[in-house]
C-alpha positions in Angstrom: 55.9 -52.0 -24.9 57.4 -49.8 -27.3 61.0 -47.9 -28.0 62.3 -44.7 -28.8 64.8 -44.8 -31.9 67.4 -41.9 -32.0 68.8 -40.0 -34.6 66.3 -41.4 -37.3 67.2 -38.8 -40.3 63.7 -40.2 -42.1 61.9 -38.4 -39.4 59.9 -35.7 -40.7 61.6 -33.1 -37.7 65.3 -33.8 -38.6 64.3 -32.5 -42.6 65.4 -29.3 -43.3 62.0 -27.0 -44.1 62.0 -25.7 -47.5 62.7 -22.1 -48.5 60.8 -19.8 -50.7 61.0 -15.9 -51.1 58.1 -13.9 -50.5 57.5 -13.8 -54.3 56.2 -17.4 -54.3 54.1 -16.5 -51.0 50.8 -16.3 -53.4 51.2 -19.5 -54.5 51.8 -21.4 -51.3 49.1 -19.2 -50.0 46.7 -20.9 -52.5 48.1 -24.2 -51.8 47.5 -24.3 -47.8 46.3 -21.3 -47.1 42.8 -23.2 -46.2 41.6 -23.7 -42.3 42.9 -27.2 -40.6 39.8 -28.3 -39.3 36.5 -28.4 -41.8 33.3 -27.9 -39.2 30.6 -30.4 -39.6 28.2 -30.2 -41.6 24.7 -29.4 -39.9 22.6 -32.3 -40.0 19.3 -32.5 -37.7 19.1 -35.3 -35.2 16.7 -38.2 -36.2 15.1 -39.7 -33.3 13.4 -43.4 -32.8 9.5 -43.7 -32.5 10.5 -44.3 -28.8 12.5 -43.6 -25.9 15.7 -46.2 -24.8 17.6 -45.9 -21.4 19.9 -43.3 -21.7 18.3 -41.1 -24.2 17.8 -37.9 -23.3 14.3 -36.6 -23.0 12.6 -34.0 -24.9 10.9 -31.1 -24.4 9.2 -28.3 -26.1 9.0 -24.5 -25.7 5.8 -23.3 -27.0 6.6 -19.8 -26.9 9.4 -19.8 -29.4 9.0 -23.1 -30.9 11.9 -24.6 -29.7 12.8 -28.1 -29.4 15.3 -28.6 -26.7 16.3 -31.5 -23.5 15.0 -32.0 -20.0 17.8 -31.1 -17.8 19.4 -32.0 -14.7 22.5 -30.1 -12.9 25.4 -31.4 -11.9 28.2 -30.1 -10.0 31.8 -30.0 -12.2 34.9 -30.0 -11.0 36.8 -29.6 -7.2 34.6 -27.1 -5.8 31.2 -28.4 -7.1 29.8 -25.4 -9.2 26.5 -26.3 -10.6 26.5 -26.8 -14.2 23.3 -26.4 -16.0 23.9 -28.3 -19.4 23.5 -31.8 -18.5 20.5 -33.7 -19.8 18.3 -36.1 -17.6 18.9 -39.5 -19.3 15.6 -41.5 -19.7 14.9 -44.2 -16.7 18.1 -43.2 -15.3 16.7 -42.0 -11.8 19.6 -40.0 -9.7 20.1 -37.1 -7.3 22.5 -34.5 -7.6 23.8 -31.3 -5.4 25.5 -28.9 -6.6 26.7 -24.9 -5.2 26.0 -21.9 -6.8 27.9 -18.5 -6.1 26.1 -15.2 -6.2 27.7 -11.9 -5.9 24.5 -9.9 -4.6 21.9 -12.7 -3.0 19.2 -10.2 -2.7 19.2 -9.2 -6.1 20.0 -12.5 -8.0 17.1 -14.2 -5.8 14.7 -11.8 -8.2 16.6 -12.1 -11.5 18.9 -15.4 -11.3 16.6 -18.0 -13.2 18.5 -21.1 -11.0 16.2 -19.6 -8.0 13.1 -19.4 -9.5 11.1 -22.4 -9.5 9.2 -21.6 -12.6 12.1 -22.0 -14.8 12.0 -25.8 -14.2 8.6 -26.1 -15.4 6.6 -23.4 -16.8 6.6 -22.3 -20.7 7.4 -26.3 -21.8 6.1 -29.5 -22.3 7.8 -32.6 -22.1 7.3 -35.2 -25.7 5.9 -38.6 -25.1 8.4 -40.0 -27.7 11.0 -38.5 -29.2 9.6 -37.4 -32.6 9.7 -33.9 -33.6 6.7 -33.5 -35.8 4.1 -33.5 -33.7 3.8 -31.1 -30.3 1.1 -31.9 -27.4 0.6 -29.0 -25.9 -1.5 -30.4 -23.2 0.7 -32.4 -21.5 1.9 -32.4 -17.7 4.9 -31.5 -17.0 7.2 -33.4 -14.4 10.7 -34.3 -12.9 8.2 -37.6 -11.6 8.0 -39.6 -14.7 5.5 -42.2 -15.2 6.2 -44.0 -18.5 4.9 -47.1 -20.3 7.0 -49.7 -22.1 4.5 -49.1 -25.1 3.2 -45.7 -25.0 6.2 -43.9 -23.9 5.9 -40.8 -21.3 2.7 -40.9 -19.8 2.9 -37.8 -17.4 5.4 -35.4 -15.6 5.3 -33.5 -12.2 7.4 -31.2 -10.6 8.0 -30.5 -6.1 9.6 -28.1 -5.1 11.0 -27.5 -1.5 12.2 -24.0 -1.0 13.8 -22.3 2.3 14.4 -18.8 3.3 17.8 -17.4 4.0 19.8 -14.6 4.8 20.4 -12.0 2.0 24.1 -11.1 2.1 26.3 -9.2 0.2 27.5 -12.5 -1.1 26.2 -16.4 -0.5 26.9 -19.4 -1.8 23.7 -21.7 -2.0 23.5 -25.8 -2.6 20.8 -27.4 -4.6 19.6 -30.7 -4.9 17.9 -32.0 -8.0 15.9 -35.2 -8.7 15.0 -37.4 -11.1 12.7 -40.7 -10.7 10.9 -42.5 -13.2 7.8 -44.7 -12.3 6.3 -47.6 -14.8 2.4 -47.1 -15.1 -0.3 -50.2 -15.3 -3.1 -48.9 -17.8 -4.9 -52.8 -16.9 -5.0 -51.8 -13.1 -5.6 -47.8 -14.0 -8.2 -48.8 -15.9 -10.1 -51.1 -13.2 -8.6 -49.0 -10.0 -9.3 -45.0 -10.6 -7.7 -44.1 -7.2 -4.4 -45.5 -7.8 -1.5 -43.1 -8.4 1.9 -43.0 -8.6 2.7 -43.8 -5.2 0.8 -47.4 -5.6 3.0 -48.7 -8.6 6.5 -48.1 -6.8 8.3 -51.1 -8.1 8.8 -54.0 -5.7 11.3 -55.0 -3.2 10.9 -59.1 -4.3 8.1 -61.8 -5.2 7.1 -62.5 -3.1 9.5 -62.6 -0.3 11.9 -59.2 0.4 15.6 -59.4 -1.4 18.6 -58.1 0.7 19.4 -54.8 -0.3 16.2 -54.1 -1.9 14.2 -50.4 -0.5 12.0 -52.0 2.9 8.3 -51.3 1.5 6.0 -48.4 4.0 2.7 -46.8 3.1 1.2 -43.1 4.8 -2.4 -43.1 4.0 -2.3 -45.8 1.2 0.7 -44.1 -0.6 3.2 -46.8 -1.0 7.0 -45.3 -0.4 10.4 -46.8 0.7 11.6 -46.4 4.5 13.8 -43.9 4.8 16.4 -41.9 7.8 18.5 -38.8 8.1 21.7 -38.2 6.4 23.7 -36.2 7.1 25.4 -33.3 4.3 29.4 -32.4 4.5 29.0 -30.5 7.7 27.6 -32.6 9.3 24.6 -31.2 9.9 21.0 -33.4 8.9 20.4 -33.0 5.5 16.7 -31.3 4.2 16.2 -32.7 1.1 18.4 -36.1 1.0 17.7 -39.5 3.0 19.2 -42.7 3.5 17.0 -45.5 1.9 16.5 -48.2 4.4 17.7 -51.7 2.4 16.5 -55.2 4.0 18.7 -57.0 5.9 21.4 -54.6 6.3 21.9 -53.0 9.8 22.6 -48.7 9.5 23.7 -46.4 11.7 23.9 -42.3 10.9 24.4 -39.2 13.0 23.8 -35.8 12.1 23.0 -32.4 13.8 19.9 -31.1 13.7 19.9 -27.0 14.0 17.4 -25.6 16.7 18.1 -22.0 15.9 14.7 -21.6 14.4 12.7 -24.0 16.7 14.3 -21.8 19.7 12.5 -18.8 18.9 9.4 -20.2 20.4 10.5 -21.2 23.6 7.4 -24.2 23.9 8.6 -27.1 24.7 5.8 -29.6 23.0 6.2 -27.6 20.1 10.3 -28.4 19.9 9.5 -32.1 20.4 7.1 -32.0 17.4 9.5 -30.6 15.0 12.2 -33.2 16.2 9.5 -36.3 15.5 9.0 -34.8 12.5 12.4 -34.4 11.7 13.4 -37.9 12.5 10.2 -39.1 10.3 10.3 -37.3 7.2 7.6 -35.2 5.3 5.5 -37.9 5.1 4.9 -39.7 8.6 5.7 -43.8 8.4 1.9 -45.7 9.4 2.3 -48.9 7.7 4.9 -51.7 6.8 4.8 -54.2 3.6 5.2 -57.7 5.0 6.4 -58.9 1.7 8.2 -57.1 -0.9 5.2 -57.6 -3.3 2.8 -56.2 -1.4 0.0 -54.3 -3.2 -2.0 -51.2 -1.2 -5.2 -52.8 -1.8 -4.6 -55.5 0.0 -4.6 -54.8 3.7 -4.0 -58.3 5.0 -0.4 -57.7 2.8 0.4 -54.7 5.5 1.2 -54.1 9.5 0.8 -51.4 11.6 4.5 -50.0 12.8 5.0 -50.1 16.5 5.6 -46.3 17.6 7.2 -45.7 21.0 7.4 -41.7 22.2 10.0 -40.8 25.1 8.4 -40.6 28.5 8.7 -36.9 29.6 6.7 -37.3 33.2 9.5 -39.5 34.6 12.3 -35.9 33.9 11.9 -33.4 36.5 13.3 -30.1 35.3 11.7 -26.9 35.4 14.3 -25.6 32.6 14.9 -27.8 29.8 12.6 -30.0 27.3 12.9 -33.5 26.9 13.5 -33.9 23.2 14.5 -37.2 20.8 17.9 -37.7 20.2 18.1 -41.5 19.4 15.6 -43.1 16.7 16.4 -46.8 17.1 14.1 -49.0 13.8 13.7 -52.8 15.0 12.7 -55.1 12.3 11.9 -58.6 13.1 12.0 -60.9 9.7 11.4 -64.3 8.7 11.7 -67.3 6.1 8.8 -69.1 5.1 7.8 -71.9 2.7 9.8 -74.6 1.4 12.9 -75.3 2.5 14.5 -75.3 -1.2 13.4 -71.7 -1.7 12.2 -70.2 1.4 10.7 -66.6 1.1 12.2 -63.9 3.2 8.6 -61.5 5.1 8.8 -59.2 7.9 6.7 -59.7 11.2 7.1 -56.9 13.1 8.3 -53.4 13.4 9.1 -50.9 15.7 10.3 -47.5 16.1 11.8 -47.0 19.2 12.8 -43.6 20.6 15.1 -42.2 23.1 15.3 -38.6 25.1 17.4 -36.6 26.6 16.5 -33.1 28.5 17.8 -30.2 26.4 18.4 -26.8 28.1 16.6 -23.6 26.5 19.0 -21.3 24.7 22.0 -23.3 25.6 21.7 -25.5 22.7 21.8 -24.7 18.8 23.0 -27.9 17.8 21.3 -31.1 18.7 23.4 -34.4 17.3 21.2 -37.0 16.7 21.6 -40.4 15.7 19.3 -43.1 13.9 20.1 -47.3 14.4 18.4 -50.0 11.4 18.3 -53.5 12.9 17.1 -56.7 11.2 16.7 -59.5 13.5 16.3 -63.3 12.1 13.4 -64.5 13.9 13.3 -68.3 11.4 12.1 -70.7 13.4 13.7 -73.8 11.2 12.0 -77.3 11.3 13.8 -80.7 12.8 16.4 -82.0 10.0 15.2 -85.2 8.1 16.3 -88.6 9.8 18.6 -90.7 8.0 17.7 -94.2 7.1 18.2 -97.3 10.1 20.5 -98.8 10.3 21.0 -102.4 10.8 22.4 -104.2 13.7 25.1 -107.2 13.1 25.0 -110.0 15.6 28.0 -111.7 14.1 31.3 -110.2 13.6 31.9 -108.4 10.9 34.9 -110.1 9.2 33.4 -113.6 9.8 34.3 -115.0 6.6 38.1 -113.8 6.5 39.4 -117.3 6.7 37.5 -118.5 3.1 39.1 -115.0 1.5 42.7 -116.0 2.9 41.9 -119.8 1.5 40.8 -118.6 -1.9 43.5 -116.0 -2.5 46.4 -118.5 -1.7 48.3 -120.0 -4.2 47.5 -123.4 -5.9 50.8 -124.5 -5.6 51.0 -124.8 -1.6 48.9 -127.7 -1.5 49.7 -128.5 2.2 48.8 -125.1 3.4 45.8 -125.3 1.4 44.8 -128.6 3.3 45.1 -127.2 6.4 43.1 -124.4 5.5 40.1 -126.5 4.0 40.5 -128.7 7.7 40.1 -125.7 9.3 37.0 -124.7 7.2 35.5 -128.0 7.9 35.9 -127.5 12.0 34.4 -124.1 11.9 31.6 -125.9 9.8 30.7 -128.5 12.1 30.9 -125.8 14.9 28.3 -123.4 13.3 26.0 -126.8 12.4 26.0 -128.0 15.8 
């Protein structure tokens, strides 16, 4: 809380400013004629001997010797402009999208360096650590970042997914950029050759899966996360971006998938193939980790997914395709081992597709739709029996009559005879 005082005349705006004639204008000149605001004084950036979450990460341009930051756009403001300034933070793994406007499409896709994918990795190398005295100038470069929590950066690569479209006058494009970070093993490098990237993606429990953490697949060894279509602003299924599949938590998206390009060829097995694919990914899904720790070496750790394909002899139509609209993932899970910390594995999965006949060149937009189900399939033991319990022949409050007879007052000494007489009869009853 605070208040406004009124009429104050110590307040610097109710003085009256002091007058001079331009004779003394030299001197005040020389008195505060100097700038407001002194700028800071150039000092160079020390750096630590190695990098710390949220630093931003180094890199090097060997042509002109130029030590500058790894960056990641970002779109600013209401209508998402890309801006290109913002540094990638070290282990902080994100995706962004962003929109770029160009005035001639054709010309700009030659010129503009945000469209060519050599900008984002050619002529600089990223720094291990950030010290600035000494420059490798044979490392990888990479928006994949494997790192060590001793040596630093181990190595960097860059994928690019690129599109062609339409050169008009004037086009607004979206972008997406990524940024993930993967912790290397040098032990298990060392002993295992084979194993890349892919192999060290960090767990999903130990052993047993955690809700919400990435459900564990593998496509040809490669160990990934499950993912499904998302849809962008339009509405239409996104290229680039994916839902992450999280145990035990039921999804359901919808998107549309654009046949304008699939229409062309008017084959029908052909259109089905590129709807699978669509549904599946880049990479198709072979494999399921039963356990959220489970290594690719280990095969006994991993189960084949359950694929199910529409039926198309059971449609008779001489004019339309049947095609995949509905991808429905069933995941049967289950808790094992002890009862005071039982370890959540999953037992079986399927993926489960349903068709629909699609007209030729009657249909540009397809809406699709994708269902996650986790089903508890624990099979919990008998509860413990309680202790027996024993069975009274006599009644329970048998021995009321020597409580009354004990709690009475001394001074009732006839009531107290009567009470010992009656003592005595139920005596001689229980002898007899």
């Amino acid at each position: 809380l605070f208040c406004v005082q009124l009429d104050d005349s110590k307040l610097n705006y109710f003085q009256q400013p002091q007058d001079f004639k331009e004779s003394d204008f030299a001197e005040f000149l020389e008195k505060y004629g100097s700038h407001s605001f002194l700028a800071p004084s150039q000092v160079q950036p020390s750096f630590s001997a190695f990098y710390r979450a949220g630093d931003p990460i180094l890199i090097y341009f060997d042509s002109s010797s130029v030590l500058s930051m790894l960056r990641q756009p970002i779109k600013m403001g209401a209508s998402g402009l890309c801006v290109d300034g913002n540094p990638a933070g070290f282990l902080d793994s994100k995706s962004t999208s962003c929109t770029r406007i160009f005035a001639n499409l054709s010309k700009s896709c030659m010129t503009d360096p945000a469209l060519d994918a050599a900008s984002y990795y050619h002529d600089f190398t990223v720094l291990k650590v950030p010290v600035n005295d000494t420059i490798m100038p044979s490392m990888k470069v990479i928006y994949e970042i494997e790192y060590s929590g001793t040596s630093g950066i181990q190595s960097v690569s860059v994928q690019f997914k690129v599109s062609n479209i339409s050169a008009n006058s004037r086009s607004s494009l979206q972008q997406h950029f990524t940024m993930h970070f993967w912790v290397s093993i040098p032990i298990l490098l060392g002993i295992l050759p084979s194993l890349t990237l892919s192999h060290i993606l960090p767990r999903s429990g130990n052993p047993g899966y955690i809700t919400g953490a990435p459900l564990l697949i593998a496509n040809n060894g490669a160990k990934q996360h499950m993912s499904i279509l998302r849809s962008e602003s339009d509405g239409s299924c996104s290229q680039f971006l994916r839902h992450t599949v999280q145990f035990g938590r039921n999804m359901r998206t919808g998107c549309k998938i654009s046949l304008s390009p699939i229409l062309e060829d008017s084959n029908c097995s052909y259109m089905q193939q590129k709807l699978y694919e669509t549904f599946q990914g880049m990479n198709r899904t072979e494999d399921f980790a039963v356990t959220g720790s489970a290594h690719s070496t280990q095969a006994e750790e991993w189960m084949t997914i359950l694929i199910e394909n529409c039926s198309v002899e059971a449609v008779s139509c001489t004019s339309c395709c049947m095609v995949p609209v509905t991808l429905e993932i069933q995941i049967l899970w289950t808790k094992v081992g002890l009862l005071s910390n039982p370890q959540a594995q999953v037992v079986g999965t399927r993926h489960f597709y349903q068709c629909q006949p699609l007209k030729f060149l009657n249909t540009s937009m397809v809406p699709v739709t994708t269902i996650v189900t986790f089903t508890d399939m624990t099979d919990w033991p008998e509860p413990p029996r309680g202790q027996p319990q024993r069975h009274w022949k006599l009644p329970f409050d048998i021995f009321f009559p020597f409580k009354v007879a004990l709690n009475v007052e001394r001074t009732y000494r006839g009531d107290l005879a009567g009470y010992l007489l009656l003592i005595l009869v139920m005596s001689s009853i229980f002898c007899f």
